[in-house]
C-alpha positions, 0 to 999 in steps of 0.5 A, a space after each residue: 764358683 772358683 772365680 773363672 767365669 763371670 755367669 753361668 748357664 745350667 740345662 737342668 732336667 728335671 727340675 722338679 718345679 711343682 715341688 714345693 717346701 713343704 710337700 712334692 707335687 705332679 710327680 716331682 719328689 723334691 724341687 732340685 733347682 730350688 736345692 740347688 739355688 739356695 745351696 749356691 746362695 747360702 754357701 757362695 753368698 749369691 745375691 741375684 739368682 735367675 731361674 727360668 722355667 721353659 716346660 709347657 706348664 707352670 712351675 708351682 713349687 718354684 714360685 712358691 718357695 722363691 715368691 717373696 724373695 726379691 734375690 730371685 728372678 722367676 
């Protein structure tokens, strides 16, 4: 975010992807990339983020929290 690199890649595990915003999920607490995403978006202004989710079953939560926010390709 120093302005030294044009994009960036995070292996993030776990990303507690069945976490939604409202509750926690198959043993996920909190959905850290979600965190993580809107805190980027909301202190360094981003406008397109991109978050894939590789695991062997679906990511919930992520799509919940980001589903209708078009700055976010899931």
């Amino acid at each position: 975010m120093a302005g030294n690199l044009s994009s960036a890649f995070a292996l993030v595990r776990p990303p507690g992807h069945h976490a939604s915003s409202s509750m926690g999920m198959g043993f996920c607490v909190y959905n850290s990339i979600a965190v993580v995403a809107r805190y980027l978006q909301k202190k360094y202004g981003l406008e397109r983020i991109l978050i894939v989710d590789f695991d062997v079953h679906h990511g919930n939560g992520t799509q919940d929290i980001f589903y209708e926010d078009n700055r976010f390709l899931l």
